[in-house]
Z-matrix of the N, CA and C atoms (Angstrom, degrees):
N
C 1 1.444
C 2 1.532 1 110.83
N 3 1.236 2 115.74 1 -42.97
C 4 1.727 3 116.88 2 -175.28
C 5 1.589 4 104.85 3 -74.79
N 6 1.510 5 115.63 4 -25.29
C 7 1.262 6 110.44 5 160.95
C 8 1.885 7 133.42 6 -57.36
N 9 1.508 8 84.90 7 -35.41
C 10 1.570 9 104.79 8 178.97
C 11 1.608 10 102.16 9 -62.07
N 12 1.345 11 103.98 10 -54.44
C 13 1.748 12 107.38 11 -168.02
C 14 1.503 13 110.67 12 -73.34
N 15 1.310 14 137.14 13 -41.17
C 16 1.188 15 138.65 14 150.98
C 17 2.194 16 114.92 15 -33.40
N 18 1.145 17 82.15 16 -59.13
C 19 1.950 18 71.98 17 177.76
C 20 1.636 19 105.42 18 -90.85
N 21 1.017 20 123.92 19 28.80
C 22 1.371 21 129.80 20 -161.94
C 23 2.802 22 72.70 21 -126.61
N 24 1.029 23 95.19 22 -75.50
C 25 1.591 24 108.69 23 172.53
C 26 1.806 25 99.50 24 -27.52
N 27 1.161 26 125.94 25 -85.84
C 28 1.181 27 137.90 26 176.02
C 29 1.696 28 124.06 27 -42.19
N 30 1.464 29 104.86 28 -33.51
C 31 1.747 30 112.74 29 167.62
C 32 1.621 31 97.89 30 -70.53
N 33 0.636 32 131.60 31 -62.77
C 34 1.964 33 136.37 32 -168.85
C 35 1.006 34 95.43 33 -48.03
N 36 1.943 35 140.66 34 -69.71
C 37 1.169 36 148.49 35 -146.13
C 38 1.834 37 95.93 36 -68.54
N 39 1.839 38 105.14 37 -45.94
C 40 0.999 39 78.82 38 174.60
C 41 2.015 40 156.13 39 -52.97
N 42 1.818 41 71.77 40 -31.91
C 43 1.244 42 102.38 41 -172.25
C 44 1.857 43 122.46 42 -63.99
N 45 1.801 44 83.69 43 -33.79
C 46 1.797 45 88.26 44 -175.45
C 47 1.676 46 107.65 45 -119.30
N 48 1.768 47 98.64 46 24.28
C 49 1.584 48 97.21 47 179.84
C 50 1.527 49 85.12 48 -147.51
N 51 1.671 50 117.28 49 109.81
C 52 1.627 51 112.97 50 -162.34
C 53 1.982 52 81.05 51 -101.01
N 54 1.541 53 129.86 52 -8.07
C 55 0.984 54 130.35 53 -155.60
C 56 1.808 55 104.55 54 -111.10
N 57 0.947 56 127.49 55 140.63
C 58 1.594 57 124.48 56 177.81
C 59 0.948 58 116.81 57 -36.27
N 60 1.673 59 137.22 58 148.15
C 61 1.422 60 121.54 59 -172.38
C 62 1.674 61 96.93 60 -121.46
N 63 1.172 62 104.70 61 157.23
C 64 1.896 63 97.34 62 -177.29
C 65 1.864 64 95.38 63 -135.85
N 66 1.640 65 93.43 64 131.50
C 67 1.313 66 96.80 65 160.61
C 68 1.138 67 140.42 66 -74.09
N 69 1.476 68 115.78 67 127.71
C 70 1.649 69 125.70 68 -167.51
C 71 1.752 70 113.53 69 -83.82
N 72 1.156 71 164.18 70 112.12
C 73 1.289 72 120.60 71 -152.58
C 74 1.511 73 87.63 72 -102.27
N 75 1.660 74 133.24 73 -27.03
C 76 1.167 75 113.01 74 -162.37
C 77 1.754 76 101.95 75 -136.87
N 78 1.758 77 102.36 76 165.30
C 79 1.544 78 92.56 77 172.49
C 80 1.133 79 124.92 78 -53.72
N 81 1.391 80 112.67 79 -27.80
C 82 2.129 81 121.91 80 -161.18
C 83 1.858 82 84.13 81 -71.65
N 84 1.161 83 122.38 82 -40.06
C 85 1.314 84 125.45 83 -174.78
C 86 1.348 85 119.11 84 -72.51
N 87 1.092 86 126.62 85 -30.77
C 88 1.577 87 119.78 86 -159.81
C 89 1.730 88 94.55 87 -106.77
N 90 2.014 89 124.44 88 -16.53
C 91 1.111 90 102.98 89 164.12
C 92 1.225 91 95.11 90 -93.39
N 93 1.552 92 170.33 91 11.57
C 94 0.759 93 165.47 92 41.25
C 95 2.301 94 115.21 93 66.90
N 96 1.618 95 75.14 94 -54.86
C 97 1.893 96 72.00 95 179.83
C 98 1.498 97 86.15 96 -110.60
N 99 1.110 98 155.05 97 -55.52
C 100 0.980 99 136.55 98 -147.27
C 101 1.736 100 114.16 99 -62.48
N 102 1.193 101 105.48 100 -10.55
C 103 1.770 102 120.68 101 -178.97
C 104 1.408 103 97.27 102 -95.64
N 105 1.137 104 129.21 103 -35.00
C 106 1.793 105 139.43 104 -170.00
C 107 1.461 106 92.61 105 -70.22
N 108 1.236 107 127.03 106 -35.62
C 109 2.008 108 134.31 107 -139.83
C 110 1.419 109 88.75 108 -126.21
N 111 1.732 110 144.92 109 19.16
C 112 1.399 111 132.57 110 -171.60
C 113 1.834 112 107.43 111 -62.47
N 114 1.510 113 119.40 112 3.00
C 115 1.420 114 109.21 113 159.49
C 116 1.586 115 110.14 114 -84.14
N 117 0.619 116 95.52 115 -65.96
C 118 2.061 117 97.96 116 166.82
C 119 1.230 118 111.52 117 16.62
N 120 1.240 119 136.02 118 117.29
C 121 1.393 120 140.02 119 164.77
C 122 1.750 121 99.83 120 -91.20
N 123 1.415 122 114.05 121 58.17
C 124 1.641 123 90.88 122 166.47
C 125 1.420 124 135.92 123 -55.50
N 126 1.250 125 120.40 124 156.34
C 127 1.651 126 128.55 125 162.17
C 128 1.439 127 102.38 126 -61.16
N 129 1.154 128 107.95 127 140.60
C 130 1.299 129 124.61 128 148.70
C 131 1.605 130 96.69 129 -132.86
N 132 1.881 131 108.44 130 141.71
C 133 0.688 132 126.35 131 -160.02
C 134 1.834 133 87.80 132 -130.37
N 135 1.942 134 136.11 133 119.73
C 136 1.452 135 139.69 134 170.40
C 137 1.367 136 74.60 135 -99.74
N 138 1.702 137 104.87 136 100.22
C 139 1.837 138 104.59 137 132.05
C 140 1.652 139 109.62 138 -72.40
N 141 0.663 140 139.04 139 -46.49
C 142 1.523 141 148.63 140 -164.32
C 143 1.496 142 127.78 141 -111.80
N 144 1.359 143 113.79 142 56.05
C 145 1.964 144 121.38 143 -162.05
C 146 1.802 145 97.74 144 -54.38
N 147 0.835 146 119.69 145 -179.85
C 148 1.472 147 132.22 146 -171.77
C 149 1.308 148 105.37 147 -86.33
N 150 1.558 149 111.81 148 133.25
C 151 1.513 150 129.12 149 -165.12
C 152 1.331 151 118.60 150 72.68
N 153 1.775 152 120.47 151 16.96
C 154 1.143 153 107.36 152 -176.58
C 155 1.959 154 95.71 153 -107.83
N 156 1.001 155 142.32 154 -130.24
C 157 1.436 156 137.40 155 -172.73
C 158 1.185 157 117.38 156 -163.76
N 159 1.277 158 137.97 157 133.86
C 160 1.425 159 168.66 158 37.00
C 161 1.237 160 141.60 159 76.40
N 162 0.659 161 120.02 160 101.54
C 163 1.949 162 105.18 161 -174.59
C 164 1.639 163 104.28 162 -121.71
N 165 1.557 164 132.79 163 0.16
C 166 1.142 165 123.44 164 -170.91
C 167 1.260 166 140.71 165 -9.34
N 168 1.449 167 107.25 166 69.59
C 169 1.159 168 142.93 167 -163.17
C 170 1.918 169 127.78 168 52.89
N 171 1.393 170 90.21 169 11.10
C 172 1.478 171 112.77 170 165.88
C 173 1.275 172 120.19 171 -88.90
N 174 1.360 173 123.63 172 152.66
C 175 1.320 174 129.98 173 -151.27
C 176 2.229 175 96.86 174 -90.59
N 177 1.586 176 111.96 175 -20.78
C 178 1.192 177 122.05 176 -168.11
C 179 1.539 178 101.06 177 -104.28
N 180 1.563 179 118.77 178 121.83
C 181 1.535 180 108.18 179 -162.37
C 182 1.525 181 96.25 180 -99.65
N 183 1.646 182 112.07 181 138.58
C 184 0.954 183 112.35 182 -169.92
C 185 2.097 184 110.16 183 -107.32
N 186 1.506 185 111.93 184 139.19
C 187 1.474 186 115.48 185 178.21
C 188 1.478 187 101.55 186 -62.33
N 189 1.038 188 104.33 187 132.19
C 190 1.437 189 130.35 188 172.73
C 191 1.475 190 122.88 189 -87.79
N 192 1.714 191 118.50 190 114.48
C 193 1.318 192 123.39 191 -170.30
C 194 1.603 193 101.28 192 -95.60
N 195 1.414 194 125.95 193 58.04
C 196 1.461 195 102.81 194 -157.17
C 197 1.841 196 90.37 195 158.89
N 198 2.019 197 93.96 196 134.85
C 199 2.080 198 86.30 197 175.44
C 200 1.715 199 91.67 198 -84.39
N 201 1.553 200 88.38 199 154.92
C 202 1.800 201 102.31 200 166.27
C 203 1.410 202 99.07 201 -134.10
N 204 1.530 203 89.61 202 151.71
C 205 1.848 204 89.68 203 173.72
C 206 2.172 205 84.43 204 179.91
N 207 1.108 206 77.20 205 -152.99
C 208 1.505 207 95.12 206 -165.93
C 209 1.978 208 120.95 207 -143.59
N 210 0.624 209 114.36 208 154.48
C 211 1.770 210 141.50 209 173.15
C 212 1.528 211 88.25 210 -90.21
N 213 1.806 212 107.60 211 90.15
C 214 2.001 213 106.50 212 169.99
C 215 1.767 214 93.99 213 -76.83
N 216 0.784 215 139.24 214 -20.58
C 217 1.513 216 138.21 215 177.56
C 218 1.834 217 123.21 216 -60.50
N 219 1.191 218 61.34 217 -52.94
C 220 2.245 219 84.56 218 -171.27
C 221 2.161 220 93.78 219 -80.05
N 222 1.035 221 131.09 220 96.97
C 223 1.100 222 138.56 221 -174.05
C 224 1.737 223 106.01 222 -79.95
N 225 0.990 224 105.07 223 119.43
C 226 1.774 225 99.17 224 165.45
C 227 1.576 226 112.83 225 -99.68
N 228 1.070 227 120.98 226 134.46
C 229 1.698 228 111.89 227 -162.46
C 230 1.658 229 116.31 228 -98.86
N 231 1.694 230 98.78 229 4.43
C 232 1.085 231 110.40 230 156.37
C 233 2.145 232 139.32 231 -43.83
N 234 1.814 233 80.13 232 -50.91
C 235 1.575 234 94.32 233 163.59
C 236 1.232 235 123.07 234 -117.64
N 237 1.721 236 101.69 235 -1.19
C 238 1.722 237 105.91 236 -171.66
C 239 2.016 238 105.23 237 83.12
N 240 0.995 239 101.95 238 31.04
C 241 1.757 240 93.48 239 -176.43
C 242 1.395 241 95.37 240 -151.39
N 243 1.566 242 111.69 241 172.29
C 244 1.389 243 124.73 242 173.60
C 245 1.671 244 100.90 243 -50.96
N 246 1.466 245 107.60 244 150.73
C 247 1.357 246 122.64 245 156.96
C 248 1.691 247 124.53 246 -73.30
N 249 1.368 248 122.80 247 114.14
C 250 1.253 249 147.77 248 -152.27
C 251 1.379 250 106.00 249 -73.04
N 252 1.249 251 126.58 250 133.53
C 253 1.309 252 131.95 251 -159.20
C 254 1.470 253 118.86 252 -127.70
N 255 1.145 254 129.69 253 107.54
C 256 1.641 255 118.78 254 173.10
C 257 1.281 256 123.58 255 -93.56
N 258 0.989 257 115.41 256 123.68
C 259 1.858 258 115.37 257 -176.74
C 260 1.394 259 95.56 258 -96.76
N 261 1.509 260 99.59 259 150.17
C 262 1.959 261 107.97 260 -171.64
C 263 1.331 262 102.79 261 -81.27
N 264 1.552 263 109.86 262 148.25
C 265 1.492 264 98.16 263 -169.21
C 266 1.789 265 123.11 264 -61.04
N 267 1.917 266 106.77 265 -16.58
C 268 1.191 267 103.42 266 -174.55
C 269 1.726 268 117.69 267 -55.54
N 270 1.819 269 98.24 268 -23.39
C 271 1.228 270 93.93 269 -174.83
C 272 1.756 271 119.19 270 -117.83
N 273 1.404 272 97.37 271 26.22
C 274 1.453 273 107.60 272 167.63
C 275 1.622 274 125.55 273 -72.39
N 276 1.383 275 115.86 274 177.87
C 277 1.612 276 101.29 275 176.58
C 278 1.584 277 106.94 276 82.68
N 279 1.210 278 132.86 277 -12.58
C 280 1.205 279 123.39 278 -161.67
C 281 1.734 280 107.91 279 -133.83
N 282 1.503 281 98.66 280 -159.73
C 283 1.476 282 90.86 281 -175.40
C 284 1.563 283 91.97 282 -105.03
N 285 1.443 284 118.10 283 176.14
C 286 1.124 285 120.64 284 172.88
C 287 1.667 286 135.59 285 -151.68
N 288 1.065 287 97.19 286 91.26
C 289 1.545 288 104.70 287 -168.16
C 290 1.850 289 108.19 288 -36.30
N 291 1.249 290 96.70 289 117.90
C 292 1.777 291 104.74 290 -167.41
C 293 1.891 292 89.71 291 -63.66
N 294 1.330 293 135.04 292 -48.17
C 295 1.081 294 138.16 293 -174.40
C 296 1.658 295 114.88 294 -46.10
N 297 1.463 296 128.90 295 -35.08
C 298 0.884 297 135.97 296 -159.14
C 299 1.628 298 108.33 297 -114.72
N 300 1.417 299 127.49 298 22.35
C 301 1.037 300 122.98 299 -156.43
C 302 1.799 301 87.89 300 -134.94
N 303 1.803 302 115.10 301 111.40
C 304 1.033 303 105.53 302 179.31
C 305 1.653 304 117.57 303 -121.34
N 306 1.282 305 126.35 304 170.38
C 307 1.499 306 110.39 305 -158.67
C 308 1.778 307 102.90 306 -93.09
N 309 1.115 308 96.56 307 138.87
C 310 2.159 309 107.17 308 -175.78
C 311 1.315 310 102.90 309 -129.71
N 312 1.476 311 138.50 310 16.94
C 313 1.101 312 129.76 311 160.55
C 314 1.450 313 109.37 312 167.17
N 315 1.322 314 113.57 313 174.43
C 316 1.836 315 125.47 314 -169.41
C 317 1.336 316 95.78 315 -156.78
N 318 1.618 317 101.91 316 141.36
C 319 1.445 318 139.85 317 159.94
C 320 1.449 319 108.24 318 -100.12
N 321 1.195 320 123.61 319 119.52
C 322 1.792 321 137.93 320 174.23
C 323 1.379 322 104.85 321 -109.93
N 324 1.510 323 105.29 322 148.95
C 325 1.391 324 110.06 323 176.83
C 326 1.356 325 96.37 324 -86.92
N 327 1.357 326 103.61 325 -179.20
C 328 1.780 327 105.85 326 -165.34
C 329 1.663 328 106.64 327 -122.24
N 330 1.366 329 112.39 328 101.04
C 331 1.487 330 108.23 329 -150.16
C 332 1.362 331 121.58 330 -77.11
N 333 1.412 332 108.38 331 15.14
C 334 1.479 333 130.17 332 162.33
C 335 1.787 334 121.47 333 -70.26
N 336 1.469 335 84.31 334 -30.21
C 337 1.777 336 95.53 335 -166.12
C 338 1.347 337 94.91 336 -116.65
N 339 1.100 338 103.16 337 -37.48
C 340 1.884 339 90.99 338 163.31
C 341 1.588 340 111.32 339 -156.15
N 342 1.290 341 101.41 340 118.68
C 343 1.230 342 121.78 341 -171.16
C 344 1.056 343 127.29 342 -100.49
N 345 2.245 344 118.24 343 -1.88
C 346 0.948 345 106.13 344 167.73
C 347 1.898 346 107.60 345 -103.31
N 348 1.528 347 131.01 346 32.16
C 349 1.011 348 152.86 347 174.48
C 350 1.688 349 114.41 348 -123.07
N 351 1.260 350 109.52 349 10.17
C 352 1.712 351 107.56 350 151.35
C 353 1.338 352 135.46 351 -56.65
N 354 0.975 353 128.23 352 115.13
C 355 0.834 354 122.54 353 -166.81
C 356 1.638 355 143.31 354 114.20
N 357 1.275 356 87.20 355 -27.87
C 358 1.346 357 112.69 356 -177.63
C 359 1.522 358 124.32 357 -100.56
N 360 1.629 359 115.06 358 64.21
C 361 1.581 360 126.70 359 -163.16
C 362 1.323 361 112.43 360 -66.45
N 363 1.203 362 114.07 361 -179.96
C 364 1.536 363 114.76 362 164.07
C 365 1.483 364 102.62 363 -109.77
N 366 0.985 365 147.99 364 -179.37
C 367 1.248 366 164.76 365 -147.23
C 368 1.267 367 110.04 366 -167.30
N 369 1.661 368 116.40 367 96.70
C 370 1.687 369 117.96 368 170.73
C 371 1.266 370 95.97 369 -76.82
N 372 1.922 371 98.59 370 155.33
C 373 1.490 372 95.80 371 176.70
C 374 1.779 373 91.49 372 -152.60
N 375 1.157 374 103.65 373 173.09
C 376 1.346 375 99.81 374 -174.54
C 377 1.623 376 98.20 375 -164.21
N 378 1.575 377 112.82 376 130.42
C 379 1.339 378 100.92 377 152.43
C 380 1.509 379 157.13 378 -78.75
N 381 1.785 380 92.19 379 138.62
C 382 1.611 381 101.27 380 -159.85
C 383 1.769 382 121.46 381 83.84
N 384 1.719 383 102.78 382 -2.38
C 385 1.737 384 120.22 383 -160.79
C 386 1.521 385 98.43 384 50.71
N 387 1.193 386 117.12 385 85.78
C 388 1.283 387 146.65 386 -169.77
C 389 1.431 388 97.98 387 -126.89
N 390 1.562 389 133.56 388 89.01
C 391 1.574 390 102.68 389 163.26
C 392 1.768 391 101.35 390 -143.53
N 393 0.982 392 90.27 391 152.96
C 394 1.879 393 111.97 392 -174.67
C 395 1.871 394 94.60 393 -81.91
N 396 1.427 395 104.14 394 147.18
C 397 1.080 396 127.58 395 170.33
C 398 1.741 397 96.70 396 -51.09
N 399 1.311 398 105.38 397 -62.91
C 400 1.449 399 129.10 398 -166.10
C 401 2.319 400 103.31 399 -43.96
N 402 1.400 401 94.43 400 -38.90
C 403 1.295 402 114.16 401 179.18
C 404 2.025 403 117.52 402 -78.03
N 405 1.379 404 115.13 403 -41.48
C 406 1.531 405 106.13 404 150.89
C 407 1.577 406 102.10 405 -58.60
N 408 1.287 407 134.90 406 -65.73
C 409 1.534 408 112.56 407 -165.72
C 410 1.344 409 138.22 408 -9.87
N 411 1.781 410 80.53 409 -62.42
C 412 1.724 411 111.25 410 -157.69
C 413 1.700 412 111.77 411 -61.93
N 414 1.612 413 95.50 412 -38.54
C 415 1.335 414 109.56 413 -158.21
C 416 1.640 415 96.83 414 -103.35
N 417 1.556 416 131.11 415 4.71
C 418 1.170 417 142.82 416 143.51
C 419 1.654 418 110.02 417 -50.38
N 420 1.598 419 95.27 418 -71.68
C 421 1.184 420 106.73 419 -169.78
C 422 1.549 421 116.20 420 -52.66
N 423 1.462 422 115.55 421 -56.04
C 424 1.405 423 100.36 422 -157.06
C 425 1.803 424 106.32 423 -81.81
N 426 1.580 425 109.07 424 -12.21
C 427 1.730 426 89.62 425 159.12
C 428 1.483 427 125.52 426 -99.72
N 429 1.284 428 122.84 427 20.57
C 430 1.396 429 121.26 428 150.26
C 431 1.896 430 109.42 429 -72.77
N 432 1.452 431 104.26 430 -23.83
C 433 1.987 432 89.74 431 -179.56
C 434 1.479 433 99.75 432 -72.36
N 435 1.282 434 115.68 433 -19.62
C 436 1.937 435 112.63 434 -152.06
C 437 2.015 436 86.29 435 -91.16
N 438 1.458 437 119.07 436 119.98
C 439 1.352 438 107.63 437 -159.28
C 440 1.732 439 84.77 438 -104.23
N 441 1.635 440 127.82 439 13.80
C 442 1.539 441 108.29 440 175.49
C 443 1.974 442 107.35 441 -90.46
N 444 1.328 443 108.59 442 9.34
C 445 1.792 444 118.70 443 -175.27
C 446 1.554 445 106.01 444 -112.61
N 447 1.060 446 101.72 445 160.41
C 448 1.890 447 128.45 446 -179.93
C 449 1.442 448 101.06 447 -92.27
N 450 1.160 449 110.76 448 162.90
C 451 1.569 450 111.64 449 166.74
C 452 1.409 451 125.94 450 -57.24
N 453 1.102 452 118.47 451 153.95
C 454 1.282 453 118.22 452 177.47
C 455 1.648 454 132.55 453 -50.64
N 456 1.253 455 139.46 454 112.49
C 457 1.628 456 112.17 455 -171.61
C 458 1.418 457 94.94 456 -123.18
N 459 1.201 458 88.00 457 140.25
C 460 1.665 459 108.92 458 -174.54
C 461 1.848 460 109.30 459 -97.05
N 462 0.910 461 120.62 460 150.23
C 463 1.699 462 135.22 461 -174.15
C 464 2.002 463 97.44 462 -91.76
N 465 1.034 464 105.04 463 119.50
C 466 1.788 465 115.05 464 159.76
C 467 1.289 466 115.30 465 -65.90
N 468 1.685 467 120.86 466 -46.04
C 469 1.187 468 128.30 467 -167.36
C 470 1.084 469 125.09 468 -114.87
């Protein structure tokens, strides 16, 4: 079975990453190259556009104030998949130049409550680091209900 899901992992990547994918191992790293690489046309991939639902690894799927998706390129080896991306809701709904979209904060799972999701953050991002007061709120709020995440931490730089 883990064989199945592993070449089952690698068929998808192929599919929505036609370009080599390189493993990132950490956040300091992956904003790290993605600031090094600002010609880069990355993928971004909205599995989940705003108002659609969620289950982050909870059995109750939750509406989403905000697009999520992922970098299928940029691998986190946490789950074996692209590193997961949240766009602030001010700038959800829309299209989004992957070039112009830089990271201003991370949600971590909390490896107390779930420990087999360490590792595996989300990545706020925002274009230009563009974000509305109104936009920490939102994305305050709805992962303080989800009790397997840490507080929100926001990026200075």
């Amino acid at each position: 079975m883990k064989l199945l899901f592993e070449n089952w992992r690698g068929y998808i990547r192929e599919i929505y990453s036609p370009r080599e994918s390189v493993t990132i191992a950490t956040r300091k790293e992956l904003k790290k190259y993605l600031e090094q690489n600002p010609e880069e046309n990355f993928t971004i991939n909205i599995d989940n556009p705003v108002d659609s639902y969620k289950k982050f690894g909870t059995g109750t799927p939750h509406r989403l104030p905000f697009d999520y998706g992922e970098w299928p390129e940029l691998i986190n080896p946490a789950d074996d998949m692209g590193w997961d991306l949240i766009i602030v809701p001010s700038a959800s709904g829309g299209s989004h130049p992957a070039q112009n979209l830089k990271i201003i904060g991370v949600v971590e799972y909390d490896g107390e409550k779930a420990p087999n999701k360490e590792g595996n953050d989300k990545m706020i991002v925002a274009p230009g680091r563009n974000i509305l007061d109104s936009d920490k709120k939102i994305i305050k709020d709805f992962f303080e209900k989800l009790s397997d995440f840490k507080k929100v931490k926001w990026s200075t730089k």
